[in-house]
C-alpha positions as CSV (number, residue, x, y, z in Angstrom):
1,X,25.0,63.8,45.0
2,X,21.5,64.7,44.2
3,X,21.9,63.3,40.6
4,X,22.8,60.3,42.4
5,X,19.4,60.9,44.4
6,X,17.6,61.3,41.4
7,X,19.2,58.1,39.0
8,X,18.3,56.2,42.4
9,X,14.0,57.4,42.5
10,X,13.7,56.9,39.0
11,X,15.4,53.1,39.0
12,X,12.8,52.7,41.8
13,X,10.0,53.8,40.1
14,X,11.3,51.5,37.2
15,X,11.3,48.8,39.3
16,X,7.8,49.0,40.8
17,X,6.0,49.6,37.6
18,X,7.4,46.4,36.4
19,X,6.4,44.5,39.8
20,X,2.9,45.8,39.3
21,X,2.8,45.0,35.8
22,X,4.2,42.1,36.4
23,X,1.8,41.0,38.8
24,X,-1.2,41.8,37.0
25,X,0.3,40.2,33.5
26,X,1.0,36.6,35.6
27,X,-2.9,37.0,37.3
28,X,-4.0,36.8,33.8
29,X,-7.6,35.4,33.1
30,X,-8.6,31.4,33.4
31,X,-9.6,31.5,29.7
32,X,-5.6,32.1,28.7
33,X,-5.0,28.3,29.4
34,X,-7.9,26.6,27.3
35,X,-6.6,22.8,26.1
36,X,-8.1,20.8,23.7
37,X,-11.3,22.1,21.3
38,X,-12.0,24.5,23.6
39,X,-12.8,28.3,21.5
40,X,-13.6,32.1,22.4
41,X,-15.7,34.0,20.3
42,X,-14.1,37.3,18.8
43,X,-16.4,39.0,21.3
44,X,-14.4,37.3,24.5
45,X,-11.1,38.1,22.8
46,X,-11.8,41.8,22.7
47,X,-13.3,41.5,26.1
48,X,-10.1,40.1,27.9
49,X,-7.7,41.9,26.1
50,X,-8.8,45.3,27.8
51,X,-6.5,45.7,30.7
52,X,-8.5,45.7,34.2
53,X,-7.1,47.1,37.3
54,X,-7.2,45.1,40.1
55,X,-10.0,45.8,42.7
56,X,-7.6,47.5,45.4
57,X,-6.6,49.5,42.5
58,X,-9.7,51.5,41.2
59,X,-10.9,54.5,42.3
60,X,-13.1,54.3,45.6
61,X,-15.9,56.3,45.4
62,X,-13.8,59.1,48.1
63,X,-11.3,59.4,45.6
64,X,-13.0,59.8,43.0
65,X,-14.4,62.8,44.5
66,X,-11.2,64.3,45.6
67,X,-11.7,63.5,49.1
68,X,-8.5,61.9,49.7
69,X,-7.1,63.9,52.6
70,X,-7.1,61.8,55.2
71,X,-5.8,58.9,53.2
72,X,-3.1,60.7,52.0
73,X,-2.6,62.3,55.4
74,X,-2.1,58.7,57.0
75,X,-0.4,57.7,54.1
76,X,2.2,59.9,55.1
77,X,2.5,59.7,58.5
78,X,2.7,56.2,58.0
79,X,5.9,56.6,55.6
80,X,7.1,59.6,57.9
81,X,7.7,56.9,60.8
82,X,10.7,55.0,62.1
83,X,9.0,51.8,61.4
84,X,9.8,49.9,58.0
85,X,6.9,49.6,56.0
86,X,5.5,45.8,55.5
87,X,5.0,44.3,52.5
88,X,1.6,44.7,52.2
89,X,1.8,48.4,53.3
90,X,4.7,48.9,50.6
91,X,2.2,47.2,47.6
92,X,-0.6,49.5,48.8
93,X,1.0,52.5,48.6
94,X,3.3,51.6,45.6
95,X,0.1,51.0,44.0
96,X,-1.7,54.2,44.9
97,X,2.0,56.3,43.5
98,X,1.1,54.4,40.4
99,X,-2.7,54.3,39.7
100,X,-3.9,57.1,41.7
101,X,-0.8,59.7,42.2
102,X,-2.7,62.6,40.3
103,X,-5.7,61.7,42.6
104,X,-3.5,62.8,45.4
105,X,-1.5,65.4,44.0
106,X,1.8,64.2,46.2
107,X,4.5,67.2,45.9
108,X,7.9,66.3,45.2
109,X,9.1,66.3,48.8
110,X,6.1,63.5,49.5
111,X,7.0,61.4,46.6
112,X,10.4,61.5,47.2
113,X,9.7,60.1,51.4
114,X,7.3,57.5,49.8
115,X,9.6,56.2,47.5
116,X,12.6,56.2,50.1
117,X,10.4,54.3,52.7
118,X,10.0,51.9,49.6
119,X,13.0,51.5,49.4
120,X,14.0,50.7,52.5
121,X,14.0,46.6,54.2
């Protein structure tokens, strides 16, 4: 039963990495769809093909100083409640377990509520 648990996390976590990735391959940059003689210097090559995060992704200036307990805090209580989480709430957070999860130093039993209320519709 708890390999069961475990196979089921880790084909979650599969699953949300490639969403993300996903999402930030297909936002791509306006100079991937250039038509006619239309060029990019080497310099602009090099330039877009360093990944960005997206905005909501990057470290806020709290979290980049650690201060991240009342984030996490609501974070939590947030996945801890009887109410589905929304879609947005579920990309937020998703995001944060994939960008920012040593930031927060989640234990085990927190990652493994987060990714249950994920889971859940």
């Amino acid at each position: 039963m708890e390999e069961k648990k475990s196979l089921t996390y880790i084909v979650l976590a599969v699953i949300v990495v490639a969403v993300f990735g996903w999402l930030f391959i297909s936002g791509g940059d306006s100079n991937s769809s250039m038509t006619g003689g239309e060029s990019t210097s080497s310099s602009d090559k090099k330039a877009s093909a360093t990944p960005q995060l997206a905005p909501a992704l990057q470290l806020t200036k709290e979290e980049k100083a650690g201060n991240v307990s009342e984030k996490k805090a609501s974070i939590m209580a947030r996945v801890n409640s009887e109410t589905p989480l929304t879609q947005e709430e579920k990309a937020e957070i998703g995001g944060i377990m994939l960008t920012k999860g040593e930031v927060y130093k989640f234990t085990e039993a927190e990652r493994q509520a987060i990714f249950v209320a994920l889971s859940k519709k």
